[in-house]
C-alpha positions in Angstrom: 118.2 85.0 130.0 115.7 82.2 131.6 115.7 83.8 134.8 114.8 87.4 133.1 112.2 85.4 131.3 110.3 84.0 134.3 110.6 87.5 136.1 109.0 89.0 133.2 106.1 86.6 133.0 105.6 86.7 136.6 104.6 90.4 136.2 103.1 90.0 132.9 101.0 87.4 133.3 99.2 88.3 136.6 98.6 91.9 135.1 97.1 90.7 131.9 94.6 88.2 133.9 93.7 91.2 136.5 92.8 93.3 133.2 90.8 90.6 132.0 89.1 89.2 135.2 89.9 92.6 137.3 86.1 94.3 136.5 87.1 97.0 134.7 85.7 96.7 131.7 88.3 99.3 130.0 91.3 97.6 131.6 92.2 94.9 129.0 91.1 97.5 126.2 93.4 100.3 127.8 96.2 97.4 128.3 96.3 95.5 125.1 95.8 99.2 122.8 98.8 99.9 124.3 100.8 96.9 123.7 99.7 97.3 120.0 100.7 100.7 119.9 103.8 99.6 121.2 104.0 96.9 118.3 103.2 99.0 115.9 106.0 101.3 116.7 108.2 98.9 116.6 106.9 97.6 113.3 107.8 100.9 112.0 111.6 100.0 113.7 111.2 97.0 111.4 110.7 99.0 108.7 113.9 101.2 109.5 111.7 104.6 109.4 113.1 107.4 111.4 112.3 107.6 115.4 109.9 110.7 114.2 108.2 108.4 111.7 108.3 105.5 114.5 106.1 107.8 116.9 103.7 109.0 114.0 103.0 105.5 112.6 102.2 104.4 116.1 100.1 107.2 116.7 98.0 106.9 113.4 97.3 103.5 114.5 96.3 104.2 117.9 93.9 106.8 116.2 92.8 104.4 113.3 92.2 101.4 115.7 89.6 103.1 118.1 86.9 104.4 116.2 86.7 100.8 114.8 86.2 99.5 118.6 83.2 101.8 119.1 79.8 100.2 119.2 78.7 101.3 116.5 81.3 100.1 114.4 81.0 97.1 115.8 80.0 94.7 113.2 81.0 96.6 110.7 84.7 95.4 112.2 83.8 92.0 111.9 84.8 91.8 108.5 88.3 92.1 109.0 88.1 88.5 110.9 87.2 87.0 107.5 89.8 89.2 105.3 92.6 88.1 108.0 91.7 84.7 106.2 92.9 85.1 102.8 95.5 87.3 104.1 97.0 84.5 106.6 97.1 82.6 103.7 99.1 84.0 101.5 101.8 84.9 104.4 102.2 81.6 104.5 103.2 81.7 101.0 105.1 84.3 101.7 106.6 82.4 104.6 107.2 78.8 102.4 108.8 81.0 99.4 111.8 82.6 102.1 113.9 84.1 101.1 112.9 84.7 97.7 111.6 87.9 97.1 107.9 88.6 98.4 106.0 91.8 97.4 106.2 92.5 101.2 109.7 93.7 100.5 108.1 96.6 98.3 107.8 99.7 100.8 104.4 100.7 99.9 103.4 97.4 101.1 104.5 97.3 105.2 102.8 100.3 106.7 99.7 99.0 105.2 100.9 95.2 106.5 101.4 96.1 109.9 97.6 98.0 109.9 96.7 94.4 109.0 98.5 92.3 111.4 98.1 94.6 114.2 94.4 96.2 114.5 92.4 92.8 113.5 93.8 91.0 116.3 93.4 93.5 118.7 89.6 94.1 117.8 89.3 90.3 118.0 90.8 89.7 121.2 88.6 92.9 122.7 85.3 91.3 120.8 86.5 88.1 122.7 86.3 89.9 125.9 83.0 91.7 125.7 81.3 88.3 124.7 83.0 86.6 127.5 86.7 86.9 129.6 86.9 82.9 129.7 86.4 82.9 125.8 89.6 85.3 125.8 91.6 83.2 128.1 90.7 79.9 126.6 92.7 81.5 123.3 95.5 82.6 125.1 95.5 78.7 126.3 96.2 77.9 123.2 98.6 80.5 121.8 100.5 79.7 125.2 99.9 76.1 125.4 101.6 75.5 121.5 104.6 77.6 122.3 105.1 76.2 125.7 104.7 72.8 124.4 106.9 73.4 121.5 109.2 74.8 123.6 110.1 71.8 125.7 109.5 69.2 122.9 111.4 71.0 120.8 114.0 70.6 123.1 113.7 66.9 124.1 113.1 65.1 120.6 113.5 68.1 117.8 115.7 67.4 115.0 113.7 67.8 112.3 113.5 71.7 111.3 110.4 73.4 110.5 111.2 76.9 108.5 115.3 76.6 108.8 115.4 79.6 106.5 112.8 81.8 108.4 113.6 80.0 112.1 116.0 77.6 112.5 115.1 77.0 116.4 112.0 75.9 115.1 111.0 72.0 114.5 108.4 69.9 113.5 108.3 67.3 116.3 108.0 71.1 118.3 104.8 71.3 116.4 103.7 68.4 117.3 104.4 68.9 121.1 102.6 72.1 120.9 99.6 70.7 118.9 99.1 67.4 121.6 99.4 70.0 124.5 97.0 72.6 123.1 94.3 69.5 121.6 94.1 68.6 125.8 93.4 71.7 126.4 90.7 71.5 123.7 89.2 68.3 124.8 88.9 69.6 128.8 86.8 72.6 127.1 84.7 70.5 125.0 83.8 68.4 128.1 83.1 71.2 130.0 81.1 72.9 127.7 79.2 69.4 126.5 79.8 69.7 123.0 79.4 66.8 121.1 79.1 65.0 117.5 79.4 67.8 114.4 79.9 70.8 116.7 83.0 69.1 118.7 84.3 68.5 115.4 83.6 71.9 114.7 85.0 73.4 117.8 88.0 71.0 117.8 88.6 72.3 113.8 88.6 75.4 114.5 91.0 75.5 117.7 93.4 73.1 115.6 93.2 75.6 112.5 94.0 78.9 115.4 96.8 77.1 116.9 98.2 76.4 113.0 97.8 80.0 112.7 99.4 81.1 116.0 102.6 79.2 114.8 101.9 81.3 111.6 102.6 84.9 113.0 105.0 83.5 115.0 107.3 82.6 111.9 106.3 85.9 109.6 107.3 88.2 112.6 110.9 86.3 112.1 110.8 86.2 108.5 110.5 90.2 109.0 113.7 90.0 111.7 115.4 87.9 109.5 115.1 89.6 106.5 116.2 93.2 109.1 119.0 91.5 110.4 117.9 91.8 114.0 116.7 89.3 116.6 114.5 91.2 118.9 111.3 93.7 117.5 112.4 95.6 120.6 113.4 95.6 124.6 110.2 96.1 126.4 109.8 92.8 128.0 113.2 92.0 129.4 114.2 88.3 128.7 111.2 88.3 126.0 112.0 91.3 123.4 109.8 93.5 122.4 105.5 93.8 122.2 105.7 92.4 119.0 107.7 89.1 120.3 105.0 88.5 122.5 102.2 89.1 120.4 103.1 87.9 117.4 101.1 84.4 117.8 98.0 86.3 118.7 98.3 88.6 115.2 97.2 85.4 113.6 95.2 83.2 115.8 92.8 86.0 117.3 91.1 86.7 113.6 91.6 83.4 112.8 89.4 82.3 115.8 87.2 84.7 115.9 85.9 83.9 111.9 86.0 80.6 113.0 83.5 81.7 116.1 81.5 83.9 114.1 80.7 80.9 110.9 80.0 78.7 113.6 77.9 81.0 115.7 79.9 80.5 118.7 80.4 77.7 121.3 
């Protein structure tokens, strides 16, 4: 499984950092819209819809999510970022409460769920690019940095469990290892970009608040599995599940950052 894992991200990663730095200024859009498509099908998997009903969920989203990309939409769009807010927090309610029942169990409620998770994130990350590719990557830092440094404190000092009912791999002092590696990658960006006093707070806040969040989608993407029974969204990423499994993190933290960007009229 480890060895599938690093194969994976050895593809992975170089193609999503050529699509970002690569000068082709459709290539991430292209690349990521499809990766959400891809989510969102599986989404409708999640929601144990037909394969016909799988294929026309994703499509409606695919034809839902563009429009809203165009210029002229652009900061219309926006507003999502600040809805995501209220709506992050009450899946951590939703998250806490497991596995009582949560009015996300009502059927009505998922198709219009997924819209949420899946389409704000995706406009934020492609905002993220037009305004500037390092922007983008400094976010996937952080997504990256608090699950690889979860990941291996987790497994040298966790004991402690975070959401046992919703995760059980999870634990705090994995947290913590994720939050200390992710606030030095804060820190190196703050020097770089000589922010200081009340806006290094600022910037500090609201990178501590998007890695919270990125640990956030993480868990209500297993909430859903758990709930389903299954472990993996899907197979698409051998070693790493399906679209969904990787972009879980981002569902949350990419909105989350970006309203945090857009109150603080950027960095």
């Amino acid at each position: 499984m480890l060895k599938q894992r690093v194969l994976t991200a050895l593809v992975l990663v170089p193609l999503v950092i050529w699509s970002i730095f690569g000068g082709h200024a459709l290539a991430f859009v292209l690349l990521s819209g499809a990766i959400v498509t891809v989510g969102a099908w599986e989404w409708a998997r999640l929601m144990e819809w037909s394969q016909v009903m799988q294929v026309g969920y994703a499509l409606f989203l695919l034809a839902s999510m563009m429009p809203l990309a165009t210029p002229a939409c652009f900061h219309g769009h926006q507003y999502l970022f600040f809805l995501a807010v209220p709506g992050w927090l009450w899946a951590l309610r939703q998250v806490i409460n497991y596995p009582e029942p949560g009015v996300w169990q009502h059927p009505w409620v998922l198709p219009v769920l997924g819209w949420g998770l899946l389409v704000p994130s995706w406009l934020a990350l492609i905002d993220l690019n037009a305004m500037s590719p390092w922007w983008l990557m400094y976010l996937l830092l952080l997504v990256w940095g608090a699950d690889t440094g979860a990941y291996f404190a987790g497994r040298a000092w966790g004991h402690r469990k975070l959401a046992p009912d919703v995760s059980p791999g999870k634990t705090v002092e994995g947290l913590l290892g994720g939050l200390s590696l992710t606030l030095v990658v804060m820190m190196a960006v703050g020097w770089f970009r000589h922010l200081q006093g009340e806006r290094l707070l600022a910037f500090i806040g609201i990178s501590l608040l998007t890695v919270l969040a990125s640990v956030l989608g993480d868990l209500l993407e297993s909430m859903f599995k758990r709930y389903r029974g299954i472990k993996d969204s899907g197979g698409i990423f051998p070693g790493h599940g399906g679209a969904l499994d990787r972009i879980d993190s981002l569902t949350a933290a990419a909105p989350i950052f970006m309203a945090g960007w857009l109150l603080a009229g950027g960095f």
